[in-house]
C-alpha positions in Angstrom: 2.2 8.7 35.5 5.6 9.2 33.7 5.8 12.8 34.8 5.8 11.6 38.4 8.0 9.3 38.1 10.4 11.9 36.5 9.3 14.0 39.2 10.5 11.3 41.8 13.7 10.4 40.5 14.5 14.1 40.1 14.1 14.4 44.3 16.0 11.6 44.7 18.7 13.2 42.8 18.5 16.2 44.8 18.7 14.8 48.1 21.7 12.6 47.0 23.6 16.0 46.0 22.2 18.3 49.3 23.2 15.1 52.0 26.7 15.1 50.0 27.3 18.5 50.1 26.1 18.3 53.7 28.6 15.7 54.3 31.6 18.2 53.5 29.9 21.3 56.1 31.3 21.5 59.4 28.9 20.3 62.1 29.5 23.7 63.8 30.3 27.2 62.0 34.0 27.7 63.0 35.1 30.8 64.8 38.0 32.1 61.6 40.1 34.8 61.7 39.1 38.3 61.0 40.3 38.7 57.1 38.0 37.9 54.0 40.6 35.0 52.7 39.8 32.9 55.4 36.1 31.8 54.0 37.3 32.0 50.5 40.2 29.6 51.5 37.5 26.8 53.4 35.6 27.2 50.5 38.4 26.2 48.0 38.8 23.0 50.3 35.3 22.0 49.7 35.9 21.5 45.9 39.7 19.9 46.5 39.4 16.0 45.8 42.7 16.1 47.6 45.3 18.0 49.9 46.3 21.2 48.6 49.5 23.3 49.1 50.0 26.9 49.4 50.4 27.5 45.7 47.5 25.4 45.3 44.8 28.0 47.0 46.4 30.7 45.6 45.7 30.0 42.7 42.1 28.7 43.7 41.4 32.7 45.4 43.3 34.4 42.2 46.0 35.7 44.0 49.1 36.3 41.7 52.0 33.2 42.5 54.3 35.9 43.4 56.4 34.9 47.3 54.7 37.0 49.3 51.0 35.6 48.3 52.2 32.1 48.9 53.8 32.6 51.9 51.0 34.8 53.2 48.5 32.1 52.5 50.8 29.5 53.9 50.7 31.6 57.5 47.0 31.6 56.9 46.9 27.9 56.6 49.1 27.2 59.7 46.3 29.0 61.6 44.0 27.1 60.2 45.9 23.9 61.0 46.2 25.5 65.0 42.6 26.4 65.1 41.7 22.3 64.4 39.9 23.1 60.6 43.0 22.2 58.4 45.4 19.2 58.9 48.8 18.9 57.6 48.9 16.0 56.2 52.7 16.1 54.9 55.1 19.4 55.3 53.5 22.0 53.2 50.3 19.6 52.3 46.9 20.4 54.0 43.6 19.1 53.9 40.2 19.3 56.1 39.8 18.0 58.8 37.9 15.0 59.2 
């Protein structure tokens, strides 16, 4: 009896983590530009607690902090943010879209 009882409170676990997760999925699969950083960039906003800057997901896709990776990945944002997935919350501080 113990072992189902485990057994239960183990699925309850597991569909209180997969409907969380859920929660953070876009209803519908956006339509993102052409470049591999684009996926990798939406994914490193699903583990952010908060807004992130471009420094922020550089770091996040291991990109070396040097000016041109930023600022690359700032330009990728700002598409993001025109495209309706990203928001800017303040100047230079984006988020997901809620």
């Amino acid at each position: 009896m113990r072992k189902a009882e485990t057994h239960l409170e183990h699925l309850a676990i597991t569909r209180k983590t997969v409907t969380g997760l859920a929660d953070r999925l876009p209803a519908v699969a956006p339509d993102l530009p052409e470049h591999p950083d684009y996926p990798r960039i939406l994914a490193a906003f699903n583990h952010a607690t908060g807004p992130l800057r471009a420094k922020d997901v550089c770091e996040a896709l291991g990109h070396e902090l040097l000016p041109k990776n930023v600022e690359g990945i700032r330009a990728k944002l700002k598409r993001l943010v025109k495209l309706g997935i990203l928001t800017e919350a303040d100047t230079g501080s984006f988020a997901r879209k809620q």
